[in-house]
N, C-alpha and C positions, 0 to 999 in steps of 0.2 A: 253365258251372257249374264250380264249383269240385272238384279231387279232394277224395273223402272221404277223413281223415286215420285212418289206421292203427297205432296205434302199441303194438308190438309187442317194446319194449325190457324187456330182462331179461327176457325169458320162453326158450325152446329147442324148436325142432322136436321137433312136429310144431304147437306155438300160433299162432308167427304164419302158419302159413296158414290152421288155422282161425279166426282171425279174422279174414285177407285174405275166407275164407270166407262168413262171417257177414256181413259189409259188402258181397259182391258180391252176395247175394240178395237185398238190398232198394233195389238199383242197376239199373236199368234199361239195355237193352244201351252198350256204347259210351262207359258213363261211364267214369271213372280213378278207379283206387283209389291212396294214396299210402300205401305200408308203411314204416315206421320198424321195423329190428329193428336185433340187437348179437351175434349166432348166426351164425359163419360160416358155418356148413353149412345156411345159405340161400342161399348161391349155389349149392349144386347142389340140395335140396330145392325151392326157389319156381319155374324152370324145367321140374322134372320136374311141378310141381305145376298150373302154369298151362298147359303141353300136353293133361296129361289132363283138364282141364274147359275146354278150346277158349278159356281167357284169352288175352291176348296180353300180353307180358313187354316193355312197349315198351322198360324201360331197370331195368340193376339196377347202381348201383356203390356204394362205399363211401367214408368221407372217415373218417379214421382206424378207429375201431371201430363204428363207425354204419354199416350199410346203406343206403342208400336206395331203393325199387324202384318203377315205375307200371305197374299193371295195369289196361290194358283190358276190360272187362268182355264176354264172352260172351253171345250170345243163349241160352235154355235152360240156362242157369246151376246151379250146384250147389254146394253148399257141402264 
């Protein structure tokens, strides 16, 4: 399956996790979410964020001002 597309450009923490958020609750364990943000301060917010709801942060880097990150989806999930 395909990751579901995230896209979270021009918005600022705390948006795109919730709607990393809202995409993981209707994601069955173990799928990938693919987040698109442009907020630097999701490289420390999306790791503190996918720890505390048991995601996993397979990979987050960026290509000029674009993020790009794959979230593993947790079993027992929360948004």
């Amino acid at each position: 399956m395909s990751p579901r597309l995230v896209d979270a450009l021009g918005t600022y923490c705390p948006v795109p996790m919730a709607l990393a958020g809202r995409a993981a609750v209707d994601l069955p364990p173990g799928e990938v979410i693919e987040l698109l943000a442009d907020d630097p301060l999701i490289e420390v917010d999306l790791p503190a964020w996918c720890h505390a709801r048991g995601h996993a942060l397979d990979s987050l880097h960026h290509d000029g001002d674009i993020y790009r990150a794959r979230i593993r989806v947790a079993a027992g999930r929360s948004p």
